[in-house]
PLY file of the C-alpha trace (Angstrom):
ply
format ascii 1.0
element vertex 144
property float x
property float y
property float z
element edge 143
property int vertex1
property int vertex2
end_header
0.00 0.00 0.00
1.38 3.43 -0.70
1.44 5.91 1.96
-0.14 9.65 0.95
2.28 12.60 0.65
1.37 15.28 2.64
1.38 18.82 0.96
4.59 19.88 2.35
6.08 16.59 1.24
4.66 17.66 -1.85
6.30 20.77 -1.95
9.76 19.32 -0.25
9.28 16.80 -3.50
8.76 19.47 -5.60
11.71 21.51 -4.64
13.59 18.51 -5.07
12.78 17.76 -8.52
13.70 21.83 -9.40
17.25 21.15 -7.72
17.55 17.92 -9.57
16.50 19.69 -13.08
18.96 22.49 -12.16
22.43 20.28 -11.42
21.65 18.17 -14.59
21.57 20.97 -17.07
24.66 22.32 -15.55
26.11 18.98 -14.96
25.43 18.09 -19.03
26.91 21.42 -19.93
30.04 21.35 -18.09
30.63 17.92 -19.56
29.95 18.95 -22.99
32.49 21.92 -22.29
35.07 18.97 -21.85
33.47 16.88 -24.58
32.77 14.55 -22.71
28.50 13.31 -22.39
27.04 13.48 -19.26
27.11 9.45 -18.80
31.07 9.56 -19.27
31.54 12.04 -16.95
29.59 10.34 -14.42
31.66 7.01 -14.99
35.16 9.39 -13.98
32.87 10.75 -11.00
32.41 7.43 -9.88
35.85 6.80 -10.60
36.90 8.53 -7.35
36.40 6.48 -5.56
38.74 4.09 -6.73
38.70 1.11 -9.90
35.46 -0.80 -10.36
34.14 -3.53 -12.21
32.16 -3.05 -14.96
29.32 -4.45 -13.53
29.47 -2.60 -10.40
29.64 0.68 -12.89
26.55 -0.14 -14.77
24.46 -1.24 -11.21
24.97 1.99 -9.55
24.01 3.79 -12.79
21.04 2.32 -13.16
22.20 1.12 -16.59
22.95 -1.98 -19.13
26.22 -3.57 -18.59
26.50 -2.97 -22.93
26.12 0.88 -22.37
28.91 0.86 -20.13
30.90 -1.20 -22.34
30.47 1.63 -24.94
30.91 4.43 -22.85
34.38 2.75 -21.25
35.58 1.99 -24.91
35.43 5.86 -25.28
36.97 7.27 -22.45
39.78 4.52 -23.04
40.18 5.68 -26.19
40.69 9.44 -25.03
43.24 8.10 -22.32
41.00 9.00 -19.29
40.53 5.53 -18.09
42.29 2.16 -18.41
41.03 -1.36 -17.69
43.02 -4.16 -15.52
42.08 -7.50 -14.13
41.14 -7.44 -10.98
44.05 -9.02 -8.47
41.09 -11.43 -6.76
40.03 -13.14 -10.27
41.46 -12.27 -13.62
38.21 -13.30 -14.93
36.47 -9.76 -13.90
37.65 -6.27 -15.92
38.13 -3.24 -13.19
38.14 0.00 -14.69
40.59 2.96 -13.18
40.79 7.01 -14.29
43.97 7.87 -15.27
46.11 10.61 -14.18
44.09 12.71 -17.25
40.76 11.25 -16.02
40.93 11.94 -12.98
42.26 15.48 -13.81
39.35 15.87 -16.18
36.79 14.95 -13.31
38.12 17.15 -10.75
38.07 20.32 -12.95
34.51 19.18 -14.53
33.48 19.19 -10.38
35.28 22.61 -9.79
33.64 24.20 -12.44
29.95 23.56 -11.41
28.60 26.54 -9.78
25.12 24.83 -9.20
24.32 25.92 -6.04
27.84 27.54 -5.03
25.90 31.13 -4.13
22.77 29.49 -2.64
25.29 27.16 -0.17
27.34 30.00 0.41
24.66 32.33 1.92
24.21 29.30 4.60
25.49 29.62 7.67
27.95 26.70 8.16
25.95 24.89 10.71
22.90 25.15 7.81
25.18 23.65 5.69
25.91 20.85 7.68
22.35 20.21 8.67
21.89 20.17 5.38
23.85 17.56 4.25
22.60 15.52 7.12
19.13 15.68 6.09
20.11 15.03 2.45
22.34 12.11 3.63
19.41 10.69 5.64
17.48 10.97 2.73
19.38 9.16 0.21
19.73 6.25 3.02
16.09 6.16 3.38
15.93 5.98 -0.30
18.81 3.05 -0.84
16.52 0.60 1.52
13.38 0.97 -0.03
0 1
1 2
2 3
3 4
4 5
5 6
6 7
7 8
8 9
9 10
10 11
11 12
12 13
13 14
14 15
15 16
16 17
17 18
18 19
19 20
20 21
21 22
22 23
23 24
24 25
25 26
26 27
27 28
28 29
29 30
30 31
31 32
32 33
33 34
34 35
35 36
36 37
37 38
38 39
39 40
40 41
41 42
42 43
43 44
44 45
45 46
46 47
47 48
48 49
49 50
50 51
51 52
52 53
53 54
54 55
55 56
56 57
57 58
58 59
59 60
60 61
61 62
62 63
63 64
64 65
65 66
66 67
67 68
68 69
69 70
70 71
71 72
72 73
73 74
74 75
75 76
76 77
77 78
78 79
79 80
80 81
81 82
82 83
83 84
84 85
85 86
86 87
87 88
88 89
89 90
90 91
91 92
92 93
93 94
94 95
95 96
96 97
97 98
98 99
99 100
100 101
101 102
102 103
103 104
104 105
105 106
106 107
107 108
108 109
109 110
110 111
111 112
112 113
113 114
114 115
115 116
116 117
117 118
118 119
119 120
120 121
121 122
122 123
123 124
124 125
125 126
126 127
127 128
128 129
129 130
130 131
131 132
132 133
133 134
134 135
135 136
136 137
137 138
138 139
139 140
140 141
141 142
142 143
């Protein structure tokens, strides 16, 4: 059974949505500005945290392991990623950012200013709360 949304959930949903709309357009353009498409840079964003498999890439994008395949090919091919086996079994490709891929995902993240004025008017302790609620959030929204 779903559960009802009360109207400031609405609105809090709402609002959400707007912010969402917001970063992506930026996000998309600031990739472009790289030539990169917004999938590829998303890949080197996830890259930060360290080489992947494949698979792992395309579950927590939501996406076919084939698209990944494609997009990986491409970045390879510009140098901003490399595959390797992974040490546990040779059987499963990890994908890493290179020196250039990382450098091209760090100055894509620099450059966004989505938000950067709004965040800034916060008080730090806003901030914080903040990113405590949003953290929350995205928990909630990983279990479900």
């Amino acid at each position: 059974m779903s559960q009802q949304l009360d109207p400031l959930s609405l609105e809090v949903v709402d609002l959400m949505a707007n912010l969402v709309a917001l970063f992506h357009k930026e996000y998309e353009e600031a990739a472009s500005a790289r030539s990169l498409t917004g999938a590829q840079a998303k890949v080197l964003a996830l890259l930060r945290r360290g080489p992947m498999p494949m698979r792992q890439i395309a579950q927590t994008l939501s996406c076919e392991p084939s698209n990944i395949t494609g997009i990986v090919d491409r970045l390879e091919l510009r140098g901003l990623v490399a595959r390797q086996a992974d040490p546990d079994d040779r059987r499963i490709k990890r994908v890493a950012a290179t020196e250039a891929g990382r450098t091209a995902s760090e100055e894509l993240r620099e450059s966004l200013n989505f938000a950067r004025a709004p965040l800034a008017a916060l008080e730090p302790t806003e901030r914080e709360q903040l990113r405590d609620l949003l953290q929350r959030i995205v928990e909630g929204a990983q279990q479900h």
